[in-house]
N, C-alpha and C positions, 0 to 999 in steps of 0.2 A: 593133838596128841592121841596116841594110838594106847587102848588101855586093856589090858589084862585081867585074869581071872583075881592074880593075885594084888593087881593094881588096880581099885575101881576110882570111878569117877565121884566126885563129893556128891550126896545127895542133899537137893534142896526142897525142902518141903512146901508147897502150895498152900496158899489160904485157902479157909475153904467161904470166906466170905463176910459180912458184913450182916447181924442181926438184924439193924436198921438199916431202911434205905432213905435219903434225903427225897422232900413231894417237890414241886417246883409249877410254876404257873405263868403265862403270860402275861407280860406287861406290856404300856405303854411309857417308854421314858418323855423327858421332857421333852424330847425334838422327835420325839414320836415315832421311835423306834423303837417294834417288835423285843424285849428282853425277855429272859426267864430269873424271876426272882423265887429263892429259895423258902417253902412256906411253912415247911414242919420236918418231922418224920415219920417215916411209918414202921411199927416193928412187923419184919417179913414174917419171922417165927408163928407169932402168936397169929395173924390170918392163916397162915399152912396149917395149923394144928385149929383152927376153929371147924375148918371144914373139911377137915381128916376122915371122921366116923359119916360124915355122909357121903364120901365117895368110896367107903368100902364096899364089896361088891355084897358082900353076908350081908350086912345092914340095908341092901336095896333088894335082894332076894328073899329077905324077913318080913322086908314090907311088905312085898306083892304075897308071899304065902300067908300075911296076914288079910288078905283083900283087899291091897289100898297097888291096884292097878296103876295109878298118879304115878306112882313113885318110876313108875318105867316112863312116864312123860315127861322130863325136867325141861323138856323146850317143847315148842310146839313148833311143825317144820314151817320153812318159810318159802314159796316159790317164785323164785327172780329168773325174767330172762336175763340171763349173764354175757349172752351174745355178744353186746357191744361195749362193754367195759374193757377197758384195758388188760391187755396181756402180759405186760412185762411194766416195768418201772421208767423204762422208755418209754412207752407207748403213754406211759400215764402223766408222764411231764410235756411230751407232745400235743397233749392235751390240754392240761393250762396252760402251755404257751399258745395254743391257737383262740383259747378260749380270752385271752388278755389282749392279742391281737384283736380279736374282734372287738374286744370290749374298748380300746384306744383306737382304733379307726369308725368310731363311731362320732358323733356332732362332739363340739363341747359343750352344750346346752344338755345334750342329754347323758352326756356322764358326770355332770353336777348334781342332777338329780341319783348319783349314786354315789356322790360324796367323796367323787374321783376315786372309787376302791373296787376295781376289778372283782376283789372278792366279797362286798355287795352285791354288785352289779349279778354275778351268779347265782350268789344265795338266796337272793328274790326272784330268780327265774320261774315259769311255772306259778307264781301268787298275783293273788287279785293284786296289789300292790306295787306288782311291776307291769302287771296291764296298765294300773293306770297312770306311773308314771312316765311310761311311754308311749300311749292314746294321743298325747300332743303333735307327738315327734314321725309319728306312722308313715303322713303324705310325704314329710319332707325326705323319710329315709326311703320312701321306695323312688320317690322322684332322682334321689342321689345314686340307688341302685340301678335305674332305669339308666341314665347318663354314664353309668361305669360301663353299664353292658352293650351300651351303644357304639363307646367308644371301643370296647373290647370285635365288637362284630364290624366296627369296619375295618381295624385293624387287621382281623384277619382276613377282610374282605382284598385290604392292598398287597395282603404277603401271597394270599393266592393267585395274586394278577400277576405279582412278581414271577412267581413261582409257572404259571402259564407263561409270560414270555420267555424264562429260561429255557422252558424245553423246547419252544416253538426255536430258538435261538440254535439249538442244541441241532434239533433235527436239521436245519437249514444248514447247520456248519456239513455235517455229515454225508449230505446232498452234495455239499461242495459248490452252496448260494451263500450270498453273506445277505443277513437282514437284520434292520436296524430300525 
């Protein structure tokens, strides 16, 4: 419908929201599935209005004019190479999926020792506690790496032979010899 100065449209008014919000926490149910179980609430108001007066800008330029310098430091800065961290939300699920593949083509002796939960198997990356429960598993897994890369190098070893007869093939057609 097309409306007019003299004809408007009904207005409807918007909430503007919800005082309380519901908290919520992880669970494990019976068959050991990840849920979220409802724990409390929190009133939003009354946190917005606790720390109102110290993010007024007077009340931090009062401080520093009073000599409490701090009050310009509320963090203290952090420096991370940011380099290799994900750029997009792609890129970040690309991530645990390569990092769950690694962790599932790995022995099954040694993803027992992580309780078969890929996201163990991460979060003890980097701790003494994953050196050492993978100190057992070291020869076996580079002897298995060894065997992969073996086979990967001769692999490419036969596509290139292929790959040299074709052309050798190729030129002989051209020649106007046939070889075989």
């Amino acid at each position: 419908m097309i409306y007019s100065i003299l004809e408007k449209p009904e207005h409807r008014h918007t909430p503007a929201g919800n005082q309380f919000i519901n908290t919520y926490q992880e669970c494990l149910d019976d068959l050991g599935r990840i849920t979220l179980e409802k724990t409390g609430k929190t009133n939003v108001y009354e946190k917005i209005q606790a720390e109102h007066e110290a993010t007024k800008i007077e009340t931090i330029l009062h401080a520093v004019a009073m000599g409490d310098l701090e009050a310009l430091k509320q963090r203290e800065a952090t420096y991370v190479d940011a380099t290799t961290l994900p750029h997009s939300l792609r890129e970040a699920q690309d991530l645990v999926i390569r990092m769950k593949d690694e962790f599932y083509n790995l022995p099954l002796e040694v993803r027992k020792e992580f309780a078969n939960s890929p996201e163990q198997y991460v979060s003890e990356m980097g701790t003494k506690e994953f050196l050492e429960k993978m100190a057992p598993y070291n020869e076996k897994m580079l002897a298995i790496s060894k065997e992969k890369s073996d086979k990967e190098y001769r692999k490419k070893v036969q596509e290139g032979a292929k790959l040299n007869l074709d052309i050798e093939r190729e030129m002989a057609a051209q020649k106007g010899e046939t070889k075989e």
